[in-house]
N, C-alpha and C positions, 0 to 999 in steps of 0.2 A: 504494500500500500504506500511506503514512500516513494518508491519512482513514481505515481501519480498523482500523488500529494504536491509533490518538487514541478511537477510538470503543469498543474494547476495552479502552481505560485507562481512560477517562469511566462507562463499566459497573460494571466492576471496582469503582472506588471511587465509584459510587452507593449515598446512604444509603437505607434503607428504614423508614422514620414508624412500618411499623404491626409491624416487629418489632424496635421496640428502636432505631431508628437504628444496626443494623449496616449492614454492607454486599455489595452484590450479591457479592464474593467470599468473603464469612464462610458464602454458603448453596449456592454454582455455582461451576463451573470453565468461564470465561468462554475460546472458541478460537476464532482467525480459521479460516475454512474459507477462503475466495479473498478475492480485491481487494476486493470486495461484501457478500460475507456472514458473520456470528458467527454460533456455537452456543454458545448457555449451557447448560450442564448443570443440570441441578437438584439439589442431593444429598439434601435432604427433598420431597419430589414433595407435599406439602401444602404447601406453601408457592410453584409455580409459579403460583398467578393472581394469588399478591400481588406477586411479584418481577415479575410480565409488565405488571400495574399502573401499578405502577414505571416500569418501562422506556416503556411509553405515554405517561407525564404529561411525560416530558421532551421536549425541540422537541430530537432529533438528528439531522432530517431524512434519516427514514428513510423508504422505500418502500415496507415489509412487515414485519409481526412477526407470528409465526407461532408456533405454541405447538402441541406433543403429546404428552401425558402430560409425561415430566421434561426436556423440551428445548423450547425457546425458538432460532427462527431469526432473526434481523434479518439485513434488505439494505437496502444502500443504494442 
């Protein structure tokens, strides 16, 4: 559970370049679902392929990220 504990807080406080350098929690409500997988909420649903962007360009050696409409899955 701490490799997704760690990867939940790494999220969280992920900046985003192309809005502001806020951060992935100033737009989402970042949840462990299991050992394996987060759900990012999205709270402006125009703004999930830039936040999913995001999350792609970092090396968090993840397995899957998964996007539909305002939710965002990652597993590890």
């Amino acid at each position: 559970m701490k490799v997704i504990s760690d990867l939940e807080r790494n999220i969280n406080a992920l900046e985003i370049p192309e809005l502001g350098y806020s951060t992935i929690s100033d737009h989402a409500a970042v949840h462990v679902l299991n050992s394996t997988s987060l759900a990012i909420v999205i709270l402006c649903g125009h703004n999930a392929h830039i936040i999913e962007r995001t999350i792609r360009a970092q090396d968090y050696g993840t397995i899957d990220i998964h996007i539909h409409q305002d939710i965002i899955t990652v597993t590890i």
